[in-house]
N, C-alpha and C positions, 0 to 999 in steps of 0.2 A: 017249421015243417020241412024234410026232405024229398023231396033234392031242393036245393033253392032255385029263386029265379038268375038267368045271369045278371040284370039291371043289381039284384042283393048281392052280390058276388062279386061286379066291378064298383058300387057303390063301396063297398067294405073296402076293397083296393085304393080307390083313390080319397078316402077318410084316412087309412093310415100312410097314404103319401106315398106308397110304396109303387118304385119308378116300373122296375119290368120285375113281373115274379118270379120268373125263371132264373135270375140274380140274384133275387132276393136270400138276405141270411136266415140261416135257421131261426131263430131270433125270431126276425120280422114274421115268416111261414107264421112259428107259433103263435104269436100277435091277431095276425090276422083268423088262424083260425079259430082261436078265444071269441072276435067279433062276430062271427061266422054262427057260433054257438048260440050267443044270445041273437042273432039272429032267426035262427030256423027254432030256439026252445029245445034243442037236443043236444047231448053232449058227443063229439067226434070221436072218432079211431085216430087217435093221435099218432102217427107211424114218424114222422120229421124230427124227434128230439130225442138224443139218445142217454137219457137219464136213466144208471141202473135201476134195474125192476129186480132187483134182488136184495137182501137186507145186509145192510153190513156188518162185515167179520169181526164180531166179538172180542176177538182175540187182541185186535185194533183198539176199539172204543175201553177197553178195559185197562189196556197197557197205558191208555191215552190221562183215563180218569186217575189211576196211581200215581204218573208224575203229576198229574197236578194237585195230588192231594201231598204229593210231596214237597210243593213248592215252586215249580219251574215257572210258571205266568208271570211272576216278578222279574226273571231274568231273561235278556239278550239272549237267544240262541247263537252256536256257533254260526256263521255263514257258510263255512265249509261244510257245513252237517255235522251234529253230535256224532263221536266216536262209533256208541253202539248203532247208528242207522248206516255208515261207511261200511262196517266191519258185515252188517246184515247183508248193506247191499253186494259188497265184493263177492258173499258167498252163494247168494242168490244167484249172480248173473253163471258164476261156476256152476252151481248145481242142474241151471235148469236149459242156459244155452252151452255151458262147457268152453266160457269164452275167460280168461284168467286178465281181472281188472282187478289190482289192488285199491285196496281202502283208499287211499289217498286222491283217486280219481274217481270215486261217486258223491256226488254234490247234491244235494236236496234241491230241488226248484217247488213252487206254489203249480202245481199240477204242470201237465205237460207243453199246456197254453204258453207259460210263462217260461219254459226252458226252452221252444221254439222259437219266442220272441227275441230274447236275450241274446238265443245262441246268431240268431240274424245281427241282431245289432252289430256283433262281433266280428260276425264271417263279413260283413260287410266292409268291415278295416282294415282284415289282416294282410290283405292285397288291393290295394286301389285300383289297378285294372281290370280287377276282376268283380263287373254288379253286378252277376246275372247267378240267379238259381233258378236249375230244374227241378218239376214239378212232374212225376211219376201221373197221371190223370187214367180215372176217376181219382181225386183223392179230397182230404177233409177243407170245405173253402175258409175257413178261417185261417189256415196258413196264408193263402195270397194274399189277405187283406193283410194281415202281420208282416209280409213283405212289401207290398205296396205304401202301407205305412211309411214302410223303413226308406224308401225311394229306391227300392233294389228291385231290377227288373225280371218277370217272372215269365218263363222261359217253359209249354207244357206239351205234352207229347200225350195221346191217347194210347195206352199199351195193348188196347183189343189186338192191333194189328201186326205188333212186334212183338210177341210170347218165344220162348226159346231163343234159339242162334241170330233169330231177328232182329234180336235186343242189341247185339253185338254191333252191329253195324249202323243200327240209329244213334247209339248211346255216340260212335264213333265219330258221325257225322254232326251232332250238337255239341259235343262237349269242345271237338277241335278248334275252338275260333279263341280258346283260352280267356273268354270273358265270364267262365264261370266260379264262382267259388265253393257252390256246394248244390247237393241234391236230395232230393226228399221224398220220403215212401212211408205207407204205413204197412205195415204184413204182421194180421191178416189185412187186409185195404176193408179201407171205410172208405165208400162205398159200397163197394162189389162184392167185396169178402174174398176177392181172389187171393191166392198166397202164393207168392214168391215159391218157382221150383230150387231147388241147389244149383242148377245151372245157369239160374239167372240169374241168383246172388253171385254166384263166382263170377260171371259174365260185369254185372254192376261192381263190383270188388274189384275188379282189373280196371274198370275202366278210371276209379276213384284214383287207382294209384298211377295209371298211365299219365291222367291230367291234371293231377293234384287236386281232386274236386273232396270235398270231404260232403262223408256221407253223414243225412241225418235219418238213423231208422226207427220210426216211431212204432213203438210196441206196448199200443194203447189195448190191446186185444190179445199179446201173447199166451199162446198156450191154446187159444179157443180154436184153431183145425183141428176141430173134435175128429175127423178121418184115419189119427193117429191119437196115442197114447202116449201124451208130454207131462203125466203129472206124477211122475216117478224122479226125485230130485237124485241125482248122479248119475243115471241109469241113461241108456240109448233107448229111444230115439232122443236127440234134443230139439231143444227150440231152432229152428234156422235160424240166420240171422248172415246180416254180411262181415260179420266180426272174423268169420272164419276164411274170409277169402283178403281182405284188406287192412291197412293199421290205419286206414282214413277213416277213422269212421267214429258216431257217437250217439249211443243208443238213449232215449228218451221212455222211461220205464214209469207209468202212472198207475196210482192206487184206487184211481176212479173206476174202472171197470171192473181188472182178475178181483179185485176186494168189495167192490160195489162200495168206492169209501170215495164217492165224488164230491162230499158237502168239506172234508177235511181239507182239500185240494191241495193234496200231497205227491208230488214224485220226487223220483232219482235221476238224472244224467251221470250215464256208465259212460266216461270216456276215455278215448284208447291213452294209455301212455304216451307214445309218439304224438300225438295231435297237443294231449296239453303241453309236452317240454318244451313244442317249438317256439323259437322264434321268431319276431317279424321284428322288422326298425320300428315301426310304423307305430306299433301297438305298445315296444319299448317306449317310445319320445312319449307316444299321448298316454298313455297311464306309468308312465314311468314304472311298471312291472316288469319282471324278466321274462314270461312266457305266455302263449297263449290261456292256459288253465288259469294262471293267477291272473290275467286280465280278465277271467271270465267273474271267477269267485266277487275278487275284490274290487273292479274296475264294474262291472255290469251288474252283474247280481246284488250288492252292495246297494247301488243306487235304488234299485229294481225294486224292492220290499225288503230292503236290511233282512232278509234270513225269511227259512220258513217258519211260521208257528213253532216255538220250542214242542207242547204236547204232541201234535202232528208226528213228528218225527219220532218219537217214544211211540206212535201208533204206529207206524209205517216197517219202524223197525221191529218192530214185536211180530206183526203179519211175515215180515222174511225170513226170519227166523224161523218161524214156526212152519212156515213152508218149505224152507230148505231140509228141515230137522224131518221133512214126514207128516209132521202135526196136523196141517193145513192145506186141504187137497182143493186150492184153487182152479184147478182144471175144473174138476167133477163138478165144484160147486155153480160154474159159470155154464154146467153142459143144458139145464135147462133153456138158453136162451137157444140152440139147437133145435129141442123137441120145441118151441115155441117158430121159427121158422120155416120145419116141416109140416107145420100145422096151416101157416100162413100159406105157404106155399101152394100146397094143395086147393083151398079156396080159391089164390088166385087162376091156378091154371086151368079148374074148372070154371071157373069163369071168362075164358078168350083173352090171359094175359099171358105173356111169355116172360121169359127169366133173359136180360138185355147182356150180361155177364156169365155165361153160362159152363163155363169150363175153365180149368190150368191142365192145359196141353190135355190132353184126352180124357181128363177125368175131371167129373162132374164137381163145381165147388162144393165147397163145406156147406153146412146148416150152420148157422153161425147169428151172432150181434145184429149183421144188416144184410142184404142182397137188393139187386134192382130188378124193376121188370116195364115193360109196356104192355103198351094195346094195341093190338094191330099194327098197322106204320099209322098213328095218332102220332103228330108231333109232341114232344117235351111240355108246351104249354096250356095245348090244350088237355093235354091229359092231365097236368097238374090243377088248371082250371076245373076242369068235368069232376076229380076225385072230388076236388073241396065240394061243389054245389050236391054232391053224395055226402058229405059230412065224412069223409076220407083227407087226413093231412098228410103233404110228405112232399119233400124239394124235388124239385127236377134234377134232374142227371148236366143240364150245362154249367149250374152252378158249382159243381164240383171238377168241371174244365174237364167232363165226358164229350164227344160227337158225336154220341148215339142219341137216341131218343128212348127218355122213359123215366120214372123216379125214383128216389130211393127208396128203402122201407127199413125202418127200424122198428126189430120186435119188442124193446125192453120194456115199453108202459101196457104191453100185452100181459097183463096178472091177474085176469078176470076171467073164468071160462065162458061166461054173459057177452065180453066183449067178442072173443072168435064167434060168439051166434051174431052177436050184431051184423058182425064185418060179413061174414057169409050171405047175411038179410042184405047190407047197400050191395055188395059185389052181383049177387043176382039181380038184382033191379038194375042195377049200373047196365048191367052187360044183356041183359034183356032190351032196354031201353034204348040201347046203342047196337043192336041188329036189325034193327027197324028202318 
């Protein structure tokens, strides 16, 4: 029965061990609120996991099922990526950000997880001076731990209060101490959903090449600032991205989201020319390779999971194609997670919550994948406490190395129009119960 008591609710916590919640990984949230479930006999509003809510592209599963009816599962995939998923990705990344990466520099990773890992592993070597990466914040916490992992120190700036020309002179003041080797962002951002304006790409794009930091841009969600109309391949507007203001740089492109093809765990790493020809000593002696790229392919990735899935990439490549050709209108098809946020939205702010991320420079964010919001000034924890004993799931804002207070919200397991009546039903009670 809802709401629980709090004793059911710190009980469930310290059963699954779990040290402070507002830390806690998604992961763990989920876990916990599984317990939480058979607790109270009711099933939650899962908001904390962002598993697509949309079905995957056909186009995918089909190309997927042909090579294997043709025989590929017995053999070794390239490590560098079969030809046809290179040749897809090169024209994809031209079609829809107009950023010109030859074949030779898209390399399959096992989703985006795995090309953030690896790409650490590496950016960790190629300067020994240099351990430190920044962290773009709100942003996804399973990066830090992937860097913590690595023993590379993680370096994070809340961007609420640097937007525009402000960017200029923080990015200025961290990166100058030259202990950095790279920096990381997602746009649109997971969390917030905020998106990078052109002038603060350009702005992050100088600063990449002033201090040598190479950028990692994760474009887990390309395309979804529904605000604009990016699903026109050749055509203006394009995707932003920082390709256009710097050659530091190396985009992280997954098939789990614009394809809702998460279970395949399929991406691309588009990386610039310049980053992979270069050289280091460092990365010469220990993998006796000549350049960064080829340290990545065969020196890391090799070790990593020997290649993607051969089918995978027959899937991956099929969806780019098909998208660059026209065939495959990923935008449109991801815009219902949009109308599923406007929906959310509305609920919550008729219910005395506010949106914690609520603009890129004067204009209101997107409807999009995720947003955050609070209660009141309810601190982070209590508010993420109070949801659950509501049968409401979803992480707090510090675990994604925010300073604001409030949680995140993910619409994508919203695919029931039963479940917006539910959440409506705890949100009135929540918020009822808490003016008192």
């Amino acid at each position: 029965m809802l709401p629980l008591t709090n004793q059911q609710l710190e009980d469930a916590i310290r059963k699954l061990e779990i040290q402070d919640i507002t830390t806690a990984t998604i992961r763990q949230i989920v876990s916990l609120s599984k317990e939480l479930e058979q607790a109270s006999g009711e099933p939650f509003i899962h908001l904390e996991i962002g598993n697509p809510g949309l079905q995957a592209e056909r186009i995918g599963i089909e190309a997927e099922i042909e090579a294997l009816q043709r025989g590929v599962a017995n053999a070794y995939p390239d490590i560098s990526g079969i030809p046809e998923l290179k040749k897809a990705g090169s024209e994809f990344v031209k079609a829809f950000l107009d950023l010109e990466i030859p074949p030779k520099y898209i390399i399959p990773t096992v989703g985006s997880m795995q090309a953030c890992y690896t790409l650490f592993t590496l950016l960790k070597q190629r300067l020994p001076e240099r351990d430190s990466v920044l962290f773009f914040c709100p942003g996804f916490p399973a990066q830090q731990h992937q860097a913590k992992m690595l023993g590379l120190k993680c370096v994070e700036f809340d961007i609420y209060n640097y937007r525009g020309e402000k960017l200029r002179d923080k990015l200025d003041e961290i990166l100058s101490s030259g202990k950095f080797t790279a920096m990381i962002y997602s746009n649109p951002n997971n969390p917030s959903w905020t998106n990078f304006t052109e002038e603060e790409l350009k702005i992050i794009g100088e600063a990449a090449t002033k201090n040598d930091v190479i950028v990692l841009e994760d474009l887990a969600y390309m395309g979804m600032d529904f605000r604009k109309d990016f699903s026109v391949p050749y055509e203006a507007p394009f995707i932003p991205s920082v390709g256009k203001y710097t050659t530091n740089f190396i985009l992280m492109i997954s098939a789990s989201k614009i394809f809702s093809y998460a279970g395949q765990r399929v991406a691309i790493v588009a990386m610039s020319p310049e980053v992979f020809n270069r050289r280091y000593p460092v990365l010469e002696k220990f993998y006796e390779m000549p350049n960064f790229g080829e340290c990545y392919i065969f020196g890391v990735l090799y070790t990593a999971s020997s290649g993607v899935a051969h089918s995978a990439q027959f899937g991956m490549a099929a969806m780019l194609r098909e998208a660059t050709k026209g065939n495959l209108n990923f935008v449109d098809h991801t815009k219902d997670y949009g109308r599923r946020a406007a929906k959310m939205k509305e609920a919550l702010l008729s219910n005395g919550f506010h949106i914690v991320y609520d603009k890129d420079g004067e204009e209101p964010i997107s409807d999009g994948f995720f947003f955050t919001v609070g209660y009141k000034d309810m601190p982070s924890e209590t508010l993420q406490k109070e949801l659950l004993r509501y049968g409401i799931s979803a992480i707090s804002l510090p675990c994604t190395g925010s300073k604001r207070d409030g949680v995140r919200v993910c619409v994508s397991m919203m695919t029931d129009p039963r479940q917006f009546t539910k959440l409506n039903e705890l949100l009135k009670k929540f918020h009822d119960d808490h003016q008192r």
